[in-house]
C-alpha angles and dihedrals in degrees: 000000000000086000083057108049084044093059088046096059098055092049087050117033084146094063092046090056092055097037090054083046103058090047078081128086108283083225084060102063146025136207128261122179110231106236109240150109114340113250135146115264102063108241113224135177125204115236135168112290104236117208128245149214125210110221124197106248120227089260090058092046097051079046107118088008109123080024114143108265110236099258117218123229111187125186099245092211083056090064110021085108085062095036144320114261094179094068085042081056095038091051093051100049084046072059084058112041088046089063103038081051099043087051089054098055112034101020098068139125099206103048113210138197084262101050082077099052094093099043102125117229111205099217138165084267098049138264112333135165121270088240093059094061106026130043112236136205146136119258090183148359083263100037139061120196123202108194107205100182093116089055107022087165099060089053096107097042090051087048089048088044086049105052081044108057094090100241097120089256125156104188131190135202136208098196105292102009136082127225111203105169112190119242116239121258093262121162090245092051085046089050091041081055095052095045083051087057098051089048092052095048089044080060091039079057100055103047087046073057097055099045088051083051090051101044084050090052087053096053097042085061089054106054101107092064095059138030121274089251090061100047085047083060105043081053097049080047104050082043085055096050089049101050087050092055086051089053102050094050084054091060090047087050099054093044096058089047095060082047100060098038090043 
């Protein structure tokens, strides 16, 4: 019988080798099938099992990113000891208006008698608008007059605020009376009116900016009358306000945009 199991082992080293391999722990070894001729009973070996770490794919990882945040929705009278919300909100929509306003009257193709209304005239009695110095009116669909007569000596600061504004305008003046005539629809005019309303939101930004700034310093100067959790939320709150007002500039923006190229 030991002749025999001798004999065995040198027909079959293969087997040996398997059999000394599978003495050991299952935890302890895998399976790996030996490359070689196809045949029909599969051929394995028996090797060290080597641990191994799972790892997020990138997949996993981009999974819940681009996801709606969760939005807050506190009751105001909840909170009005801690701040008022409702002036935070009130400012930012002032933000708003000033620009929408601002859109309406100084980024426009067609200029009118009022787009100069809120031009500012830096006088001996302080800033005043320029329609409370100067009569204005259209003489024709191309020309603005600005009749001075009531204030002659604020001629030459009107004609400086004018050339100024930012609205692209030359004017002229024959002693007391001011010639705006009006530049042509070009591309390039179109393209100046847009740049000017980039410019305007990017300021309609800042101070939206400066109002967020100034509601967190406020809070922060309230902690101590309400939990950590509350003030987390008020925050999240006054940031969400904000980004919607941003937001919202952006799509008055690009309204207006659509509106000047055409």
């Amino acid at each position: 019988m030991a002749l025999g199991l001798k004999c065995f082992r040198l027909v079959h080293p293969a087997f040996c080798s398997s059999l000394a391999a599978f003495t050991r722990p299952v935890s302890e070894i895998t399976l790996k099938a030996v490359n070689g001729r196809q045949n029909n009973h599969g051929q394995y070996m028996a090797s060290p099992a080597v641990p191994t770490r799972l790892f997020a794919t990138k997949k996993a990882k981009a999974k819940g990113k681009g996801q709606p945040q969760t939005r807050v929705n506190l009751n105001t009278a909840l909170v009005e000891d801690i701040i008022s919300l409702e002036e935070v909100e009130e400012e930012m929509k002032s933000v708003m208006e000033a620009l929408k306003d601002n859109f309406n009257k100084t980024v426009n193709i067609r200029t009118s008698p009022g787009s100069l209304d809120h031009i500012t005239v830096v006088t001996a009695d302080g800033k005043l608008a320029l329609n409370q110095i100067g009569q204005i009116s259209m003489k024709s669909p191309q020309l603005i007059l600005v009749n001075m007569a009531s204030f002659p000596e604020c001629t030459a600061a009107a004609i400086k605020a004018i050339r100024e504004s930012g609205m692209n305008l030359n004017p002229e003046v024959e002693g007391t009376l001011i010639r705006v005539p009006i530049p042509k629809v070009t591309r390039e005019h179109r393209e100046m009116l847009v740049k000017l309303a980039k410019q305007n939101t990017n300021k309609a930004k800042d101070s939206l900016r400066k109002v967020r700034t100034s509601a967190m310093n406020k809070l922060k100067k309230s902690k101590d009358k309400a939990s950590e959790d509350t003030i987390r939320l008020i925050e999240k709150q006054i940031s969400q306000m904000a980004d919607d007002t941003v937001a919202e500039l952006d799509r008055h923006l690009a309204v207006k945009t659509k509106e000047l190229l055409g």
